[in-house]
C-alpha positions in Angstrom: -15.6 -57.1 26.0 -12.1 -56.7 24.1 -13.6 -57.3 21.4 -16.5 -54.4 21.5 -13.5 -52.2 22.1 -11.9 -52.7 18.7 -15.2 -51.8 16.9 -15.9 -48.5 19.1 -12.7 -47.6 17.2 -13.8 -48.1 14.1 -16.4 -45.8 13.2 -14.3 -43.1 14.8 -11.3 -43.8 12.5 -13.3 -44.1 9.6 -14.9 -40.5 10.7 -11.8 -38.6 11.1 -10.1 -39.9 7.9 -12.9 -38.7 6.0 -12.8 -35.8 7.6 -9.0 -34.9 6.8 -10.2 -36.4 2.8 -12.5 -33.1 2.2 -10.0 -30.9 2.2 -8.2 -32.6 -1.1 -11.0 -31.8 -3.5 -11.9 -28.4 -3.1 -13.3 -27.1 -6.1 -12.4 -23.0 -4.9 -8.9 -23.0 -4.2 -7.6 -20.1 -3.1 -5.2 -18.0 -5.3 -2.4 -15.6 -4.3 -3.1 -12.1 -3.5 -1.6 -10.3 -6.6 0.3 -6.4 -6.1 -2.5 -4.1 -8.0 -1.2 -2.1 -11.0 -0.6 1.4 -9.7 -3.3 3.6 -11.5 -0.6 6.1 -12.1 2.2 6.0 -14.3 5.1 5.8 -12.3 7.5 7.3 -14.4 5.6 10.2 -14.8 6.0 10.4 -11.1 9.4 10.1 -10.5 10.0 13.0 -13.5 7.8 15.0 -11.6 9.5 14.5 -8.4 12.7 16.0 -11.0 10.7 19.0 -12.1 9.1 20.2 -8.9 12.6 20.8 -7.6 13.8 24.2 -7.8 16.9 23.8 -6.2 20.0 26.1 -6.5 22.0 22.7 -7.5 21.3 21.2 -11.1 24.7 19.3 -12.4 24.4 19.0 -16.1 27.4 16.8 -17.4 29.4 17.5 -20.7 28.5 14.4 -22.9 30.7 12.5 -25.4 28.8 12.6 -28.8 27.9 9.0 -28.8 26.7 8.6 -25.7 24.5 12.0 -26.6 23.1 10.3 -29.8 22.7 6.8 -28.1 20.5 8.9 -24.8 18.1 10.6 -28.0 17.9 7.6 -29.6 16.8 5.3 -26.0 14.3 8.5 -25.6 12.9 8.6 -29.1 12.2 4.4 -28.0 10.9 5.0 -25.1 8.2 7.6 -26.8 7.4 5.0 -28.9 7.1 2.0 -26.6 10.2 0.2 -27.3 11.3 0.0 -23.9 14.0 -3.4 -24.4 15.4 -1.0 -27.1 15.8 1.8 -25.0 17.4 -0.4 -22.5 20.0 -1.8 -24.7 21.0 2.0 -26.1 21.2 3.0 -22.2 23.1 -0.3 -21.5 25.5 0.8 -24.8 25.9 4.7 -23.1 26.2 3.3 -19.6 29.6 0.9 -20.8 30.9 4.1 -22.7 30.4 6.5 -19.8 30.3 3.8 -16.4 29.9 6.6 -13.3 27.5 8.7 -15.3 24.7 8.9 -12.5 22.1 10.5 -14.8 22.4 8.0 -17.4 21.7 5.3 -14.4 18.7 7.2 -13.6 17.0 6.9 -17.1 18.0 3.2 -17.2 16.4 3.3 -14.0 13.4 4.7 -15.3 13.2 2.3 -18.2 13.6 -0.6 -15.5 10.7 0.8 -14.0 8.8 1.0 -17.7 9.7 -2.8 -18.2 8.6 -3.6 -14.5 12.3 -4.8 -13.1 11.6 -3.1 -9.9 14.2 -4.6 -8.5 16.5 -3.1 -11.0 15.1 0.0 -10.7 15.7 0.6 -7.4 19.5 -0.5 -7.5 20.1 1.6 -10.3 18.5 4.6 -8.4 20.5 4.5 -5.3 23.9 3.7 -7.7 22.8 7.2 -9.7 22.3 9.0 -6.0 25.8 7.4 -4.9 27.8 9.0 -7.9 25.6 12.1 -8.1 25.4 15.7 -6.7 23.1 14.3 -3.8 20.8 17.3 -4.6 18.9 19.2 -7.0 16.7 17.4 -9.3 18.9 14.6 -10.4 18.7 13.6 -6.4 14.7 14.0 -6.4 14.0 11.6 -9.1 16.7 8.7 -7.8 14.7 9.1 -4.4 11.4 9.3 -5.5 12.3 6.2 -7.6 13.1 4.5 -4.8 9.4 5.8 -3.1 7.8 4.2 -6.1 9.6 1.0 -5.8 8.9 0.7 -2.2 5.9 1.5 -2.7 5.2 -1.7 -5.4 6.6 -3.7 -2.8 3.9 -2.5 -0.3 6.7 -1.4 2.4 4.8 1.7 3.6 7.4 2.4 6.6 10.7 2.5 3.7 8.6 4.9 1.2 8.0 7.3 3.7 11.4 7.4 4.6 12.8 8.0 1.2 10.0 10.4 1.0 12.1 12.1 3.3 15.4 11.6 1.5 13.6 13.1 -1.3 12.4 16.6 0.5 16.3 16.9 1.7 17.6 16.9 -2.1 16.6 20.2 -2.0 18.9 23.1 -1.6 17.3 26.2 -1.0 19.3 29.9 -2.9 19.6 33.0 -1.2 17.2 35.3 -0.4 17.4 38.6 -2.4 15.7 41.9 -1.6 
């Protein structure tokens, strides 16, 4: 009878480890869900967010030459696709004028452009730190940070800088 007992155990041994086998030689493995290209430029977007606002406030800083000619020259690369290019010449302005928030904003933009979201989104919220904190400057570092959000797939964070975005306006005084 002991002996019958061993053998009953067998077969069911032999069952199960086949069993726990199939899984190692599936022939469909499964691959990670990959984030979608958005099927807009985002860019575009965040410029937008920029010219829609029609706010009394729109800082316009006094420029040194070189960082002037460096900006046109990053802008004339961008046009043209050379996005690492215009990197480096916003890089080169950004050491010459540091706490220059709309020059972080266009490096920002270029970040987006060479798909460092991460990036992006810093430089954004360092542009809204040292900037006017409305006006159109203030649009586009928020509505950078609504696209970035937004690549990450947090929902609940884009609609809240969607928020931060309708408060960079400032509204002017109503003439009659």
């Amino acid at each position: 009878m002991h002996m019958y007992r061993r053998f009953t155990f067998l077969p069911l041994l032999l069952a199960l480890s086949l069993l726990a086998g199939c899984g190692m030689f599936a022939t469909n493995p499964q691959t990670p869900a990959r984030a979608t290209a958005p099927t807009y430029d985002l860019v575009a977007a965040i410029r937008a967010a920029g010219d829609r606002e029609k706010s009394v406030i729109d800082v316009h800083p006094l420029r040194e030459p070189g960082v002037t000619s460096l900006q046109d020259a990053a802008q004339q690369d961008e046009q043209t696709g050379k996005y690492a290019d215009a990197a480096s010449k916003l890089d080169q302005a950004i050491r010459l004028s540091p706490n220059s928030p709309d020059l972080l904003q266009e490096r920002a933009e270029i970040a987006v452009r060479l798909r460092d979201f991460g990036a992006a989104e810093k430089l954004a919220h360092q542009s809204w730190s040292l900037g006017p904190k409305l006006g159109p400057l203030c649009a586009r570092n928020w509505q950078t940070v609504v696209e970035m959000r937004l690549q990450a797939r947090d929902v609940t964070a884009a609609q809240t800088a969607r928020k931060w975005v309708q408060q960079c306006h400032k509204p002017g005084v109503s003439r009659y």
